[in-house]
Predicted model as a PDB file, atoms N, CA, C, CB and O in Angstrom, pLDDT in the B-factor column:
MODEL        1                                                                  
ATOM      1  N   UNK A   1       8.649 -65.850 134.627  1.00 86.00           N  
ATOM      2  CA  UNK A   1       9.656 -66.891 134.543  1.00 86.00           C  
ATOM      3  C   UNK A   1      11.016 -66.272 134.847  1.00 86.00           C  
ATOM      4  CB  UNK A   1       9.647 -67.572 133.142  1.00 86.00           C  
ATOM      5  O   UNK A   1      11.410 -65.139 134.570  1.00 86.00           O  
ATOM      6  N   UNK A   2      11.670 -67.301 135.502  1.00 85.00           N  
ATOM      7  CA  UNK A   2      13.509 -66.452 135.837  1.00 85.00           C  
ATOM      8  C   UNK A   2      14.325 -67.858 136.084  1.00 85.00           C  
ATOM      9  CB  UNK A   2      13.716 -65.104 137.805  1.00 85.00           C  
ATOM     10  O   UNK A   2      13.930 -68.948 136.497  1.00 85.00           O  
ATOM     11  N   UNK A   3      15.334 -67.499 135.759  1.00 84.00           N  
ATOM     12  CA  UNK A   3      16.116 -68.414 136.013  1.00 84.00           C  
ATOM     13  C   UNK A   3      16.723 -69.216 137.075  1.00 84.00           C  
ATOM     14  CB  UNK A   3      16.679 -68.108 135.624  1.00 84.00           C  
ATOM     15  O   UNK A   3      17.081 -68.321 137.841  1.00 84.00           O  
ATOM     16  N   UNK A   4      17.005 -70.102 137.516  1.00 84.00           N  
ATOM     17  CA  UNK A   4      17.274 -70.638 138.950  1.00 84.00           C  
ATOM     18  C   UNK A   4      18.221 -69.554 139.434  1.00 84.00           C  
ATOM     19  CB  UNK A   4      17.972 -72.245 139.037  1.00 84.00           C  
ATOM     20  O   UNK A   4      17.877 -68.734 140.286  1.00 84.00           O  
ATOM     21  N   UNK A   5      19.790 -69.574 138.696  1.00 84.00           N  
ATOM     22  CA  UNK A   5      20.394 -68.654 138.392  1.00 84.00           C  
ATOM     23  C   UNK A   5      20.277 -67.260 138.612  1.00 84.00           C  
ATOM     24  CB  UNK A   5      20.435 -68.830 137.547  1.00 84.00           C  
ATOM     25  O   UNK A   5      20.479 -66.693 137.538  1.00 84.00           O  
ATOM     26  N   UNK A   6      20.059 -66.509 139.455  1.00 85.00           N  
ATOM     27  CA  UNK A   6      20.323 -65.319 138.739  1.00 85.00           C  
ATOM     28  C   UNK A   6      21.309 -64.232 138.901  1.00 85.00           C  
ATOM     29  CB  UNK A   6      19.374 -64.793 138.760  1.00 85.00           C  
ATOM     30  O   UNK A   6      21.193 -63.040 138.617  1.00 85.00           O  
ATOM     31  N   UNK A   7      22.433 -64.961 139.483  1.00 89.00           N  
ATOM     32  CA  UNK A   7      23.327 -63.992 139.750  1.00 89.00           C  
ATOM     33  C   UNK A   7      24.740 -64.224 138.103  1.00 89.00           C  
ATOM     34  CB  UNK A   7      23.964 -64.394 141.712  1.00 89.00           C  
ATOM     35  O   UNK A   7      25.883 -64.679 138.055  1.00 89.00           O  
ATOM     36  N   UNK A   8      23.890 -63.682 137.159  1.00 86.00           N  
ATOM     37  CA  UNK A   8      24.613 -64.223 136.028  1.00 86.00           C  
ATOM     38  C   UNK A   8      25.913 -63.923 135.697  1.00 86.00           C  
ATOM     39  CB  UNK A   8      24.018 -63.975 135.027  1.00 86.00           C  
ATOM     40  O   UNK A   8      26.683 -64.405 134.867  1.00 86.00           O  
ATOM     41  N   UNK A   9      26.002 -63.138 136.409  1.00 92.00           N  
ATOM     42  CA  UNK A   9      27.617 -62.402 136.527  1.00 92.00           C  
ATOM     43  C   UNK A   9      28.563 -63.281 136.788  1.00 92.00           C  
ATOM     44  CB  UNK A   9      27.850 -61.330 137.686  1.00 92.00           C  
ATOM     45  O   UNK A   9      29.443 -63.614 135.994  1.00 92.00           O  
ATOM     46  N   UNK A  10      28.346 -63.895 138.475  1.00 92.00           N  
ATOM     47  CA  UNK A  10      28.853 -64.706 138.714  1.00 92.00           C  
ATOM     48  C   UNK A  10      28.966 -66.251 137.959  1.00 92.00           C  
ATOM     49  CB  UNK A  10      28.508 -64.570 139.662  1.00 92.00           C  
ATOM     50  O   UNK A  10      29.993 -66.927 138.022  1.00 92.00           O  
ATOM     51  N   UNK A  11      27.800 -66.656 137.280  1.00 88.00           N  
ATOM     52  CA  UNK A  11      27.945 -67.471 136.767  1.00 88.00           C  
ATOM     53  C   UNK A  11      28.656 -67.690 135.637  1.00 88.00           C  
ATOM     54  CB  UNK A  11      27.171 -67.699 136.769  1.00 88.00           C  
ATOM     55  O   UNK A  11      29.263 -68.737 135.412  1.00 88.00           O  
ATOM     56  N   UNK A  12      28.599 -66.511 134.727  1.00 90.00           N  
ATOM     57  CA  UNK A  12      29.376 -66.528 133.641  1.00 90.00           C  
ATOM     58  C   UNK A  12      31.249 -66.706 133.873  1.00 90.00           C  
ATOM     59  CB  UNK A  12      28.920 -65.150 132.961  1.00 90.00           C  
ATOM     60  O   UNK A  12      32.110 -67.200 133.145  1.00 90.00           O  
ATOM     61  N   UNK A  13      31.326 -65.919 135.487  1.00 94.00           N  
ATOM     62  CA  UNK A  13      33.086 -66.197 135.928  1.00 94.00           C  
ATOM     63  C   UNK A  13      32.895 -67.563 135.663  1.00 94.00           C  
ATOM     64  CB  UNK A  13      33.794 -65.839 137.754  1.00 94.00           C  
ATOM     65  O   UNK A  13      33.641 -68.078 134.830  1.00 94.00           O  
ATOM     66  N   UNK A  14      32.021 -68.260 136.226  1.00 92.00           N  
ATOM     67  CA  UNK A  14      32.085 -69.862 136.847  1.00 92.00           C  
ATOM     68  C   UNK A  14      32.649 -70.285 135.434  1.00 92.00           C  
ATOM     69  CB  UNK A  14      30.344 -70.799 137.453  1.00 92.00           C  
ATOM     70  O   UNK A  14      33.796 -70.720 135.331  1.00 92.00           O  
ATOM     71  N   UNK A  15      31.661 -70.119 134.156  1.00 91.00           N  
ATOM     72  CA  UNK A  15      31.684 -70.973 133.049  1.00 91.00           C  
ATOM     73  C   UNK A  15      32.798 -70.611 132.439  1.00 91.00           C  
ATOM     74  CB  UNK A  15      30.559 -70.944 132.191  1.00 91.00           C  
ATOM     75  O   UNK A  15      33.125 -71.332 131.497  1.00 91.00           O  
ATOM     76  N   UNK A  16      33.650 -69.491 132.749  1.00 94.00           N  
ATOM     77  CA  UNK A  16      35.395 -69.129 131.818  1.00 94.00           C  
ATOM     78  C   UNK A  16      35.981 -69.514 133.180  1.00 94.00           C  
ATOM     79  CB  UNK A  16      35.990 -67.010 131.068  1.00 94.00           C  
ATOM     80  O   UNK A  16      37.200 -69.359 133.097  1.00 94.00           O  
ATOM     81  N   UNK A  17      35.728 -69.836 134.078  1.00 95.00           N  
ATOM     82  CA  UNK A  17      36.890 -70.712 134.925  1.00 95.00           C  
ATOM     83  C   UNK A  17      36.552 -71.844 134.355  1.00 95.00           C  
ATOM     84  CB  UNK A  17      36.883 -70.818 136.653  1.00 95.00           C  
ATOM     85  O   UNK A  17      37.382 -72.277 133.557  1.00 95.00           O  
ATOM     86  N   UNK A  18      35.730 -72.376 134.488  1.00 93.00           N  
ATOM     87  CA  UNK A  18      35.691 -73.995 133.854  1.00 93.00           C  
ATOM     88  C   UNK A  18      36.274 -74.255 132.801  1.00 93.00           C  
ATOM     89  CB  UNK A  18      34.456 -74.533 133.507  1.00 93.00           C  
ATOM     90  O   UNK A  18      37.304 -74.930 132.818  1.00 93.00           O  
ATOM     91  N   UNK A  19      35.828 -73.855 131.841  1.00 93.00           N  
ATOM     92  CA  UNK A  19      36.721 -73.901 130.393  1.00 93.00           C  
ATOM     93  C   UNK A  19      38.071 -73.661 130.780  1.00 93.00           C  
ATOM     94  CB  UNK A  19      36.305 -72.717 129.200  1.00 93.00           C  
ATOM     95  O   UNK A  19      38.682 -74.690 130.492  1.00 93.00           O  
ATOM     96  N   UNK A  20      38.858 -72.825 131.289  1.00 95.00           N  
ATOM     97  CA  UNK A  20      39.908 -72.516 131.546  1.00 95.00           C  
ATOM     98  C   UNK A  20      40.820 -74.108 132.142  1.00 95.00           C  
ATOM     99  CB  UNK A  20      39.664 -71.253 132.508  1.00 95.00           C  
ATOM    100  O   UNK A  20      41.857 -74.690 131.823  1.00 95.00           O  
ATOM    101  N   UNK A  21      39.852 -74.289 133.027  1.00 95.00           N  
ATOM    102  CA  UNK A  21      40.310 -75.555 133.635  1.00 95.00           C  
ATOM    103  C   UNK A  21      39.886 -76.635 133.562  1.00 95.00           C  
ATOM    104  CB  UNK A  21      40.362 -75.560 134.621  1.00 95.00           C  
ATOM    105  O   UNK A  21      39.985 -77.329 134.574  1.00 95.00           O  
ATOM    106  N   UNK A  22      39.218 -77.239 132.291  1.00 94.00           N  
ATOM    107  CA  UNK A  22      38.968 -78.238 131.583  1.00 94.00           C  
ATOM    108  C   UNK A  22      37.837 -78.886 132.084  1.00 94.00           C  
ATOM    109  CB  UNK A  22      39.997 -78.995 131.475  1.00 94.00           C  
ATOM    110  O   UNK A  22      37.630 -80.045 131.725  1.00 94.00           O  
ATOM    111  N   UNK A  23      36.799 -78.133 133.127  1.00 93.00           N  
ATOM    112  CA  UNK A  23      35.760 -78.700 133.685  1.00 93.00           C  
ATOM    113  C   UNK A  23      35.118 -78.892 132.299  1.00 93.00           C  
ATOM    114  CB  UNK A  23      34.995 -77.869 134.847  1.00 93.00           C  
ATOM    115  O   UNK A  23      35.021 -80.082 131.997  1.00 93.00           O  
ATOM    116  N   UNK A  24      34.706 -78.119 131.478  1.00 90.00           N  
ATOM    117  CA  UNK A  24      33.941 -78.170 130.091  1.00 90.00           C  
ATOM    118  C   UNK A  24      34.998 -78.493 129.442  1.00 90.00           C  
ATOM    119  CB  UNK A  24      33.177 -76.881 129.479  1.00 90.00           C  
ATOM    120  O   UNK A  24      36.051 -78.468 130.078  1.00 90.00           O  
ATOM    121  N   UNK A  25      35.039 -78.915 127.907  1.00 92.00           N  
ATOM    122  CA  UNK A  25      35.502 -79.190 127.063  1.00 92.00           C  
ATOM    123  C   UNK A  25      35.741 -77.736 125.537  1.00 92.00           C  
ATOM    124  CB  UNK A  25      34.677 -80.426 126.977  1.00 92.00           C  
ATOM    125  O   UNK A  25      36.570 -77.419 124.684  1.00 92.00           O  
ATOM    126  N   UNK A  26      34.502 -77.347 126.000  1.00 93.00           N  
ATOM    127  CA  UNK A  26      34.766 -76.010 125.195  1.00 93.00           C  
ATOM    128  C   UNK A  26      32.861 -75.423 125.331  1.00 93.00           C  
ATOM    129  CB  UNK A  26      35.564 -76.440 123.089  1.00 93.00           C  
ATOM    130  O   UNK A  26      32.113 -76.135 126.001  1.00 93.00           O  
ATOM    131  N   UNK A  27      32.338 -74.253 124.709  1.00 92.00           N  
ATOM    132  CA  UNK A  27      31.541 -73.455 124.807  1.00 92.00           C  
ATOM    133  C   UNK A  27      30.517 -74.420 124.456  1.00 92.00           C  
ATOM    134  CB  UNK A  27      31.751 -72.258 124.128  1.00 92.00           C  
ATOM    135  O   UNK A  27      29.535 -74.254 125.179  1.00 92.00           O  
ATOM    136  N   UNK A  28      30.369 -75.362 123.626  1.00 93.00           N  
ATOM    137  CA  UNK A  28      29.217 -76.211 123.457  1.00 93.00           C  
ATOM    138  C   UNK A  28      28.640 -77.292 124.282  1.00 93.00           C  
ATOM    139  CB  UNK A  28      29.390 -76.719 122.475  1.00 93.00           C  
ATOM    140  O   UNK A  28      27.579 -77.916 124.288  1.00 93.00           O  
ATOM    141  N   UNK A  29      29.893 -77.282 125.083  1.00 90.00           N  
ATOM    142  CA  UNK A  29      29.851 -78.455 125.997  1.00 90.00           C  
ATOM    143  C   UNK A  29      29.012 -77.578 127.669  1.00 90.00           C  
ATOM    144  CB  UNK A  29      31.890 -79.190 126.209  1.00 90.00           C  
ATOM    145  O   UNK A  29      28.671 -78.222 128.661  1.00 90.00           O  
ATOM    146  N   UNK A  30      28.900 -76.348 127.545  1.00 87.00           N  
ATOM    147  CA  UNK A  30      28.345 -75.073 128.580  1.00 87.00           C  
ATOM    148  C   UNK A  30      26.911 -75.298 127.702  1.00 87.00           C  
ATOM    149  CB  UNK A  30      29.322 -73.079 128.505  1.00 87.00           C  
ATOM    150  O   UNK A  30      26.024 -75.985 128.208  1.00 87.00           O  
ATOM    151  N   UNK A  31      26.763 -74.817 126.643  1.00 86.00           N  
ATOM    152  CA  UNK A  31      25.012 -74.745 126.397  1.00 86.00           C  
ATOM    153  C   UNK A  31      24.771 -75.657 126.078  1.00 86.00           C  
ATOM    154  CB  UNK A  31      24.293 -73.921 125.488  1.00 86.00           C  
ATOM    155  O   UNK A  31      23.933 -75.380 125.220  1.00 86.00           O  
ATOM    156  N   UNK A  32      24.882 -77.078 126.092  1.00 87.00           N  
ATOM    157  CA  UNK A  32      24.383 -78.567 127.010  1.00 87.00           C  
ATOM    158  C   UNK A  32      24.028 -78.629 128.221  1.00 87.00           C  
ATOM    159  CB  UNK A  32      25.309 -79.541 127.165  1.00 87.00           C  
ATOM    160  O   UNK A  32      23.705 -79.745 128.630  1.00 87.00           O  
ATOM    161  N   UNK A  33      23.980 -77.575 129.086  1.00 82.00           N  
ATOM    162  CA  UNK A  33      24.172 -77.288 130.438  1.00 82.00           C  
ATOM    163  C   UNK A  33      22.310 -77.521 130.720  1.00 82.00           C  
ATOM    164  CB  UNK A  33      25.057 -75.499 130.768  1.00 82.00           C  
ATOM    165  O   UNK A  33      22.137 -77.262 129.529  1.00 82.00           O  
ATOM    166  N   UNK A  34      21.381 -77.682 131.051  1.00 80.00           N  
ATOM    167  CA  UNK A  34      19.970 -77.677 131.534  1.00 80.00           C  
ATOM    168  C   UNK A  34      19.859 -76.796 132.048  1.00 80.00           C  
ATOM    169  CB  UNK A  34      19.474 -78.543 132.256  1.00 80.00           C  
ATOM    170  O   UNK A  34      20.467 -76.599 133.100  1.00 80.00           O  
ATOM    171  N   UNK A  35      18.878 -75.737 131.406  1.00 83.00           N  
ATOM    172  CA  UNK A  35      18.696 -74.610 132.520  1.00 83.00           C  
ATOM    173  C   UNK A  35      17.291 -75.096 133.143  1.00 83.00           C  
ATOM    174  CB  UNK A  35      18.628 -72.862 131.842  1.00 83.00           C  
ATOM    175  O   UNK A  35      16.278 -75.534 132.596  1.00 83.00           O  
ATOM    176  N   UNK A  36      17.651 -74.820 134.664  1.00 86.00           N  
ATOM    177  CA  UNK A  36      16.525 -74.957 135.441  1.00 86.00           C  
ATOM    178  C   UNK A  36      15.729 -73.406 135.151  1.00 86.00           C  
ATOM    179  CB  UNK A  36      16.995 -75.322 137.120  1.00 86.00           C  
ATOM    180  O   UNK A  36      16.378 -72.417 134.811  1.00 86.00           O  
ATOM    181  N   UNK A  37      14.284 -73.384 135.338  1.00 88.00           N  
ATOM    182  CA  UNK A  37      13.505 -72.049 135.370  1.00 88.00           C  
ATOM    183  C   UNK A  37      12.502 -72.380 136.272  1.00 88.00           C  
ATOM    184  CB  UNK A  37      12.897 -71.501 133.970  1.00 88.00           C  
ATOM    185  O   UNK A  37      12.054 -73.495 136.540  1.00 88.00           O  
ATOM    186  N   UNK A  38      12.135 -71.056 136.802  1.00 87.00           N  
ATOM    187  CA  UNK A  38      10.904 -70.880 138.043  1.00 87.00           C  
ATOM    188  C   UNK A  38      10.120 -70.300 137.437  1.00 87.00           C  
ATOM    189  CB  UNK A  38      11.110 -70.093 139.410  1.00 87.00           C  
ATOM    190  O   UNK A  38      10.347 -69.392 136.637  1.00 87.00           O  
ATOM    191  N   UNK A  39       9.033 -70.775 137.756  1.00 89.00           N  
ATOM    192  CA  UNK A  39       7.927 -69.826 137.213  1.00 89.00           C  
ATOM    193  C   UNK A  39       7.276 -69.020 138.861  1.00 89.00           C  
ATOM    194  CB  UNK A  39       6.485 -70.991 136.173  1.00 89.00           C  
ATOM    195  O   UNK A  39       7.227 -69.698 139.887  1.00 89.00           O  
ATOM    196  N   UNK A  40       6.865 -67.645 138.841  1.00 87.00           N  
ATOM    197  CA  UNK A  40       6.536 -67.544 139.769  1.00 87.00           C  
ATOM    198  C   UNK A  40       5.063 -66.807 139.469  1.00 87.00           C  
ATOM    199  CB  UNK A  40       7.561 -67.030 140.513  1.00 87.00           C  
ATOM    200  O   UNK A  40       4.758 -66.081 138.522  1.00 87.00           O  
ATOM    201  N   UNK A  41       4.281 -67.233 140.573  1.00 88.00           N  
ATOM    202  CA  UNK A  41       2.707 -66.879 139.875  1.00 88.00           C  
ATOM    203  C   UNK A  41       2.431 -66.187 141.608  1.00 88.00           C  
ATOM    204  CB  UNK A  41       1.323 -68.754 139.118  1.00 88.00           C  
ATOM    205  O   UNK A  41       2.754 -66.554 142.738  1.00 88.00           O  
ATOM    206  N   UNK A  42       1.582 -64.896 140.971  1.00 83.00           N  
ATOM    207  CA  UNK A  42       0.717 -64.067 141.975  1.00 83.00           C  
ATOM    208  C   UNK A  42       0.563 -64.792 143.442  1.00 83.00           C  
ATOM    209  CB  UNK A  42      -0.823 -63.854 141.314  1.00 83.00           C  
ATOM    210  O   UNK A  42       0.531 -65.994 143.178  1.00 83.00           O  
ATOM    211  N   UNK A  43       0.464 -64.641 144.723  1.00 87.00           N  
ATOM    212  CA  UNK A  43      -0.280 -65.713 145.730  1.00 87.00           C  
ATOM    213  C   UNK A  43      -1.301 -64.523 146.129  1.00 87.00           C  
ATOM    214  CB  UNK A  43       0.798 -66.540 147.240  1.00 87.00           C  
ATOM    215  O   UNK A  43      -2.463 -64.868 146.341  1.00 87.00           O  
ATOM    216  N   UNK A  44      -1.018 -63.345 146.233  1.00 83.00           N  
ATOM    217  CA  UNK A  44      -2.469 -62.388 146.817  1.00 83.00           C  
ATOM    218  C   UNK A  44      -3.369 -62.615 146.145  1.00 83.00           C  
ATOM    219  CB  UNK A  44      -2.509 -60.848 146.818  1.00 83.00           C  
ATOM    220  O   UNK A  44      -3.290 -63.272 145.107  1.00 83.00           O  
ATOM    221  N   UNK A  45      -4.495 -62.074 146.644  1.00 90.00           N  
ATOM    222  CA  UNK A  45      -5.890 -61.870 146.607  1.00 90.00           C  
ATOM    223  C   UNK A  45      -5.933 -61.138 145.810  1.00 90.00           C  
ATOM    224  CB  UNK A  45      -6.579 -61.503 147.606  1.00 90.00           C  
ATOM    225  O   UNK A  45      -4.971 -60.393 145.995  1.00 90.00           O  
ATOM    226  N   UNK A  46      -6.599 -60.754 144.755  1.00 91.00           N  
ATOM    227  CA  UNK A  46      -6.589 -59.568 143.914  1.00 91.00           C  
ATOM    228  C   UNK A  46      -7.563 -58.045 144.691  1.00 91.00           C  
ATOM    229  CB  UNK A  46      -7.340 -60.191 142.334  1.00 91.00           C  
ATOM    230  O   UNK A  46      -7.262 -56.854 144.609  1.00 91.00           O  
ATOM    231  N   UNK A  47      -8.220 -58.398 145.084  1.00 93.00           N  
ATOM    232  CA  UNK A  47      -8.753 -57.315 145.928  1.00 93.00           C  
ATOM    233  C   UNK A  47      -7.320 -56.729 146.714  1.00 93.00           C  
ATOM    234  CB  UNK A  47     -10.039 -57.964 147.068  1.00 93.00           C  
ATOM    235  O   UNK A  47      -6.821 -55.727 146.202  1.00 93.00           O  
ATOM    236  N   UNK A  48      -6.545 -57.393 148.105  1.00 92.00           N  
ATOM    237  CA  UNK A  48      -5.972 -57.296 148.976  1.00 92.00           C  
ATOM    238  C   UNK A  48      -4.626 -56.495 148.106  1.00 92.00           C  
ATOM    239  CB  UNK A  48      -5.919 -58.648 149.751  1.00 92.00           C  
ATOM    240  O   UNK A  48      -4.064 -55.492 148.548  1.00 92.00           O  
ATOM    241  N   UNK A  49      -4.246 -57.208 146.731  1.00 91.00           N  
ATOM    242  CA  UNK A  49      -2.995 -56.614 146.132  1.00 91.00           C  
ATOM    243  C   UNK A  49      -3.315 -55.474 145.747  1.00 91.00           C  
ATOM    244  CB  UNK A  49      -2.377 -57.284 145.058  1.00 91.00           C  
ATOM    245  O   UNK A  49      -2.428 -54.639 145.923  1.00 91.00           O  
ATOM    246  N   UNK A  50      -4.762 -54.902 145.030  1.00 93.00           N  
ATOM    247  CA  UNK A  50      -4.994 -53.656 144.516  1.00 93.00           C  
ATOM    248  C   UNK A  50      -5.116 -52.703 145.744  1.00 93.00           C  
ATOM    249  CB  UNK A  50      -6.237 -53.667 143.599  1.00 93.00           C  
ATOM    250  O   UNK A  50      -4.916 -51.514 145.495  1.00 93.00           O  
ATOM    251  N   UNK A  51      -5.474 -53.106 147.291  1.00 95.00           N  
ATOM    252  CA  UNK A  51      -5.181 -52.537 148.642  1.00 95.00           C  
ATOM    253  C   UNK A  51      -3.843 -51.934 148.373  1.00 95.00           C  
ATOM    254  CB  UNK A  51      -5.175 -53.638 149.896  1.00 95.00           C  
ATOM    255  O   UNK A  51      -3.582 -50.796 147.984  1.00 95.00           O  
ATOM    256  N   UNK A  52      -3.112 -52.846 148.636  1.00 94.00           N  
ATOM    257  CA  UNK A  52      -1.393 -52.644 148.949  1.00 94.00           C  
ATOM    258  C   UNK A  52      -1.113 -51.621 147.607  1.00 94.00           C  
ATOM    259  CB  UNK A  52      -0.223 -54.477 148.861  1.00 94.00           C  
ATOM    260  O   UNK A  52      -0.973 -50.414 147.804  1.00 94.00           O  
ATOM    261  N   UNK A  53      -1.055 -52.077 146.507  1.00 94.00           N  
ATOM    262  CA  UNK A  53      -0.645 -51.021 145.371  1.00 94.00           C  
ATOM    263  C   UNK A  53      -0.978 -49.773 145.619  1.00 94.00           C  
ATOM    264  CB  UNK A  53      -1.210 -51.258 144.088  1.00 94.00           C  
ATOM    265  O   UNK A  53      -0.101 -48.920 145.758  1.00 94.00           O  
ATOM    266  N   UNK A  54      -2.195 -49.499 145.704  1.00 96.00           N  
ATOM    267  CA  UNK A  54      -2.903 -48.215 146.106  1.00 96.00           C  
ATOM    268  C   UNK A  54      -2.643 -47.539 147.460  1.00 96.00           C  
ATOM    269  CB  UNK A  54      -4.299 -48.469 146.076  1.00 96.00           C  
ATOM    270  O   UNK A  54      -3.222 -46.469 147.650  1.00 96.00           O  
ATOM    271  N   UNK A  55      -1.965 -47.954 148.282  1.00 97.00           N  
ATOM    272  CA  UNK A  55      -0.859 -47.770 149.345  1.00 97.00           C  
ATOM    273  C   UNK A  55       0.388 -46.898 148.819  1.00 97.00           C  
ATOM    274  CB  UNK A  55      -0.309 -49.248 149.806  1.00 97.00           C  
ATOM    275  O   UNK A  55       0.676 -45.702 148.778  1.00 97.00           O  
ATOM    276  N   UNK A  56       0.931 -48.022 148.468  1.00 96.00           N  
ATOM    277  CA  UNK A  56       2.431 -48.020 147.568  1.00 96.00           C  
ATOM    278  C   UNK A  56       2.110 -46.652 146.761  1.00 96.00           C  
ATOM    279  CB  UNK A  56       2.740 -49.634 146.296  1.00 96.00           C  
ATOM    280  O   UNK A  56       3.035 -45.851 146.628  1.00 96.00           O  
ATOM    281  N   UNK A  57       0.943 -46.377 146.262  1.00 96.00           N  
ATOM    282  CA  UNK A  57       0.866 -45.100 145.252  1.00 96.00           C  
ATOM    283  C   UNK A  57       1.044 -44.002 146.007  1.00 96.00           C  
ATOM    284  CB  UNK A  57      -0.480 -44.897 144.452  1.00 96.00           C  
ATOM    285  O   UNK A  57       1.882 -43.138 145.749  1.00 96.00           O  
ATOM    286  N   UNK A  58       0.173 -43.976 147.090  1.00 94.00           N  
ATOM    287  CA  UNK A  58      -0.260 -42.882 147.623  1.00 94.00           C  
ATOM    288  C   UNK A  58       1.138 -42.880 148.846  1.00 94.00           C  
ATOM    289  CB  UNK A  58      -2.040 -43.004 148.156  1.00 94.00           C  
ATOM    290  O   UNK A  58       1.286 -41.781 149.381  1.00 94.00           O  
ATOM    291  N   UNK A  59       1.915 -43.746 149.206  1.00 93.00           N  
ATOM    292  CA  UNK A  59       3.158 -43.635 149.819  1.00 93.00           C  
ATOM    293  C   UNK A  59       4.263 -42.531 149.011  1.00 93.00           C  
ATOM    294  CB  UNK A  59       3.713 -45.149 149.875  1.00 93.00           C  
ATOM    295  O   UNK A  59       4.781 -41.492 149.419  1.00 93.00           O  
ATOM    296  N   UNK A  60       4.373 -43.285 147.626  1.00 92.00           N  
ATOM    297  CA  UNK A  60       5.417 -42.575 146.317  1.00 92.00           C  
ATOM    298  C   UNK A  60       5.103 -41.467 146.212  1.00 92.00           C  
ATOM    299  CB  UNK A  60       5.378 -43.075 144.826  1.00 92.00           C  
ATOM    300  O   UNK A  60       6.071 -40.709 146.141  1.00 92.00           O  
ATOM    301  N   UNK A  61       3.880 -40.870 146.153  1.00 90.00           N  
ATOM    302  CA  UNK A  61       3.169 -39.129 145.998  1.00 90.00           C  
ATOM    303  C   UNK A  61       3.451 -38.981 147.244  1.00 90.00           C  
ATOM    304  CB  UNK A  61       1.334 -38.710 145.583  1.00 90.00           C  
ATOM    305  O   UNK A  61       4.167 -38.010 147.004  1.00 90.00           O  
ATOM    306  N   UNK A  62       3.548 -39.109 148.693  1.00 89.00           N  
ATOM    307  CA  UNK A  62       4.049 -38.600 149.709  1.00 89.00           C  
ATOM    308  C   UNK A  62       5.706 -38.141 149.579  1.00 89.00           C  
ATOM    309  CB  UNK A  62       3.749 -39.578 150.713  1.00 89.00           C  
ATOM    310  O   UNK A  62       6.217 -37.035 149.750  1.00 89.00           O  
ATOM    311  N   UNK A  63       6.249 -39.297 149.252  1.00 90.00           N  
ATOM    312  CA  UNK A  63       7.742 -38.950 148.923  1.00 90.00           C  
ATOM    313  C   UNK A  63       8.328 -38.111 148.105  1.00 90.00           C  
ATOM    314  CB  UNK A  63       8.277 -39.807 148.567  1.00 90.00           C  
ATOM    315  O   UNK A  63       9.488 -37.704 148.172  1.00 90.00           O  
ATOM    316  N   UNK A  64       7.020 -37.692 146.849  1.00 89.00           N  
ATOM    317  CA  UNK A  64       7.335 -36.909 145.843  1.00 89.00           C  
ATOM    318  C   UNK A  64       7.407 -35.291 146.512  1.00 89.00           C  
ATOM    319  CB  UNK A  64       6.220 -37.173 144.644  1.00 89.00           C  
ATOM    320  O   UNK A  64       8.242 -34.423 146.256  1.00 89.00           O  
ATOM    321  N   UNK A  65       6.541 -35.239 147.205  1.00 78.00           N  
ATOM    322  CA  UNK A  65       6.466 -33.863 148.240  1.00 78.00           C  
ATOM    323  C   UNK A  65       7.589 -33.701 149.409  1.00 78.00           C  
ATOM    324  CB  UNK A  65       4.978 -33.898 149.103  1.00 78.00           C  
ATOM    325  O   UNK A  65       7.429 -32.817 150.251  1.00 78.00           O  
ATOM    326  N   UNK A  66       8.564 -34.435 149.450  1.00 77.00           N  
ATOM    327  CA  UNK A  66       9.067 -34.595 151.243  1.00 77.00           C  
ATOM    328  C   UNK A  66      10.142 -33.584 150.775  1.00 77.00           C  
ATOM    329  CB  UNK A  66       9.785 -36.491 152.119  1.00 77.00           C  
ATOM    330  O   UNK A  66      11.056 -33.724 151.588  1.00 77.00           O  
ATOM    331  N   UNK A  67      10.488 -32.655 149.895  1.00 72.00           N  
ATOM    332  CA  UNK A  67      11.485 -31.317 149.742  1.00 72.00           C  
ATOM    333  C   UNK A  67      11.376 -31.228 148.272  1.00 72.00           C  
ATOM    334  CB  UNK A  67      13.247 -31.469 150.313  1.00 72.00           C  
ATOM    335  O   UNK A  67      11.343 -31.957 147.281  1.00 72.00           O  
ATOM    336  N   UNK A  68      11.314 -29.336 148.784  1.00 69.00           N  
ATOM    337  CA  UNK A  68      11.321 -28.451 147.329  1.00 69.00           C  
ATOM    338  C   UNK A  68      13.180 -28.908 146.613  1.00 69.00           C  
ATOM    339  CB  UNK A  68      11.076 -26.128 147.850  1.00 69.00           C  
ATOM    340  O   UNK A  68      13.562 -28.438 145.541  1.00 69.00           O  
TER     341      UNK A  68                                                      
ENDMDL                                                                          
END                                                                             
């Protein structure tokens, strides 16, 4: 799960500009806000992903060797 959101940094400027400038009314009137959320679920194959991982492993142990 993650948030629609996720550049929270930026969002948090957004929500003290607002308040600042009367878009909100004050901090309660922000967590009234609806958070949207994504859920994100696997789409590989489980065979095909344990392929690729086992790639990815044996890539990272290559890199671990590429200088003393």
């Amino acid at each position: 799960l993650r948030p629609e959101v996720t550049e929270t940094t930026a969002l948090g400027a957004a929500y003290l500009a607002g308040l600042a400038t009367g878009v909100w009314r004050d901090p309660a009137a922000l967590a009234a806000q609806p958070e949207k959320i994504h859920r994100i679920e696997p789409q590989h194959d489980p065979k095909a992903a344990a392929a690729a991982r086992a790639r990815w492993q044996e890539a990272v142990e290559r890199a671990k060797n590429w200088a003393e």
